[in-house]
N, C-alpha and C positions, 0 to 999 in steps of 0.2 A: 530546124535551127534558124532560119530565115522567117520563117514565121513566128519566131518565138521573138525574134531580135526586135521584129518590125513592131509587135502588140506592147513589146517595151518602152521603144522609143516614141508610140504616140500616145499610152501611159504620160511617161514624161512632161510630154509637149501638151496634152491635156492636164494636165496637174500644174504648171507653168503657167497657161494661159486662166486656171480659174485664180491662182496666184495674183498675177498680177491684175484680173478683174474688182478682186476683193481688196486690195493695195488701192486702187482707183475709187471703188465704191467707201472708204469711210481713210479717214487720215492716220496719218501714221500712228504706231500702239495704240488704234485703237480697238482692233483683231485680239491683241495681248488682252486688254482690258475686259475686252467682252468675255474673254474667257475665263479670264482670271472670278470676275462676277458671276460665271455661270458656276465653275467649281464652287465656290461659298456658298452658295444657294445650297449647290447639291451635297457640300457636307453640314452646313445648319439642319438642314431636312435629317440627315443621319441621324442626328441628336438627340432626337426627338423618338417615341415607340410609332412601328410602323401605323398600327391601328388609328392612332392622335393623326398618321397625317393622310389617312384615307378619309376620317372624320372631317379633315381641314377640304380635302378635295370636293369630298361633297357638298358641305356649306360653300364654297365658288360655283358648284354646277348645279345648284337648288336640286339637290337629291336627297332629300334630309328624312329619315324615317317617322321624323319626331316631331316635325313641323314640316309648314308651308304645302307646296300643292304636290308634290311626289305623295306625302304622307294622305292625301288625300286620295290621289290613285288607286293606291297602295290598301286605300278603306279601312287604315287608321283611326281617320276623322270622316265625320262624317261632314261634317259643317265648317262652309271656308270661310265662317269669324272667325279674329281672334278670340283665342281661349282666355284670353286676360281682360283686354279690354272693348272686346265684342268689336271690333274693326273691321271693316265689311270684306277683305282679304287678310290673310294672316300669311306674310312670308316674311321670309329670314331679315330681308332689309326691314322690313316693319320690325320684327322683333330684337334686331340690333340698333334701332335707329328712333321708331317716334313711339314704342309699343311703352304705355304709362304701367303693367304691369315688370317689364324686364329694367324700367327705370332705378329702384334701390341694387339692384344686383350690377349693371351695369355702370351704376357709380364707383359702385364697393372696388368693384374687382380691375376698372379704367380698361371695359371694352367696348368698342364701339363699331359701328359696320368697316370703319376705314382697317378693322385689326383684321380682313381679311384680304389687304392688298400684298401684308410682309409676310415672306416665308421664314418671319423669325419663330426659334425655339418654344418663346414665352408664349405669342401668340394663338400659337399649334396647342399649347398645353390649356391658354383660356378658353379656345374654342372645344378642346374635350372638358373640360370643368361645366361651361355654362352648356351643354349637350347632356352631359349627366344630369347639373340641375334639372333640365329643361321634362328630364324623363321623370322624375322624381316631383314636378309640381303638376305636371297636365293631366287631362285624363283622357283616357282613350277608350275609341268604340274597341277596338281590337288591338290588345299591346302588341306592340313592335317587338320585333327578335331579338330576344338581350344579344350582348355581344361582348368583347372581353375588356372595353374601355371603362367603364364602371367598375371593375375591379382592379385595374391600372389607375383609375382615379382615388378610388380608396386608398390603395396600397401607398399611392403617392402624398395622397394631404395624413396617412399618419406615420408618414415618414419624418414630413415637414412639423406635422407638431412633435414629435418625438426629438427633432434637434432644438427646437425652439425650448423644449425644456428641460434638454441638458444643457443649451446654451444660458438658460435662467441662472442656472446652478452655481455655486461659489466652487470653482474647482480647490480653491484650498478645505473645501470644507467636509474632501473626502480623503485628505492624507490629515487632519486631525487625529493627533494620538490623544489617546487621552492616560494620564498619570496619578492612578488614586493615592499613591503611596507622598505622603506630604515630604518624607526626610528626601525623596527623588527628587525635588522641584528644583533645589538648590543644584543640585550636581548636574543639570541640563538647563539651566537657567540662559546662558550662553548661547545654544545651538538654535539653529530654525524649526526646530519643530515645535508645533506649540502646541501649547497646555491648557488644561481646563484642572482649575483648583479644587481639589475634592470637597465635598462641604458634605460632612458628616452628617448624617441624620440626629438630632438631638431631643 
């Protein structure tokens, strides 16, 4: 019991003393804030498919199957030019940054090497986009292991066109009734539904 009491109270007093170390070390709420920042990180990250943000990890730890010198390792490539624009190293910063071939797509899409400093959503989702292009233009001594981001990407852009062209659509233009009968036209004249005038074939 005395020994339980004692590992208690220097718990305590250890717990106390990093307390008031960390009070000293940064000013006041600023403990609150850090943390507050570290949760938002870690549920943006949530947001996103786990695969998009192991993808995202590797492009910060130059592990890339598809590029740069891992893929070289790896005896992907065999040759460390770029594949676009024959650059006497091909790594990620070159091909997010000065590489004249990833230039139309990196305008299009507004990424750039600084998209791998945010752990936002969007940028996790352009880093798997331009990883799929990236699989989809290169060519390889030995292809890389597919993996389930490529069809996470597909699933994903015809989902996006799939809203984009119900969003085109005239939602009234699918509760349109239509009214062949001419002596009807009069007796619903009034109401909101509307009508398309028959025009007889003659």
């Amino acid at each position: 019991m005395l020994a339980w009491q004692l590992l208690r109270h220097m718990r305590q007093k250890i717990t106390k003393k990093y307390n008031e170390r960390e009070e000293q070390r940064y000013p006041p709420n600023t403990r609150r804030r850090l943390v507050e920042s570290k949760t938002a990180r870690i549920k943006k990250r949530i947001d996103t498919p786990r695969p998009f943000q192991c993808l995202f990890t590797r492009y910060r730890c130059n592990r890339l199957e598809s590029a740069g010198e891992y893929a070289r390792k790896m005896q992907y490539v065999t040759t460390p030019n770029c594949r676009f624009c024959n650059h006497p190293t091909e790594t990620i910063e070159h091909l997010l940054r000065d590489c004249a071939g990833t230039q139309p797509y990196r305008t299009n899409h507004d990424l750039t090497f600084d998209t791998l400093v945010s752990e936002k959503p969007r940028n996790i989702i352009r880093i798997a986009y331009f990883d799929t292009w990236l699989r989809d233009v290169f060519s390889f001594s030995t292809r890389p292991p597919t993996y389930r981001i490529a069809a996470t990407v597909k699933e994903m852009m015809s989902d996006e066109h799939r809203k984009k062209k119900d969003s085109g659509m005239n939602p009234r233009k699918r509760q349109k009734l239509v009214i062949p009968d001419k002596s009807l036209n009069m007796a619903v004249s009034n109401s909101k539904i509307q009508r398309e005038k028959w025009n007889s074939v003659t």
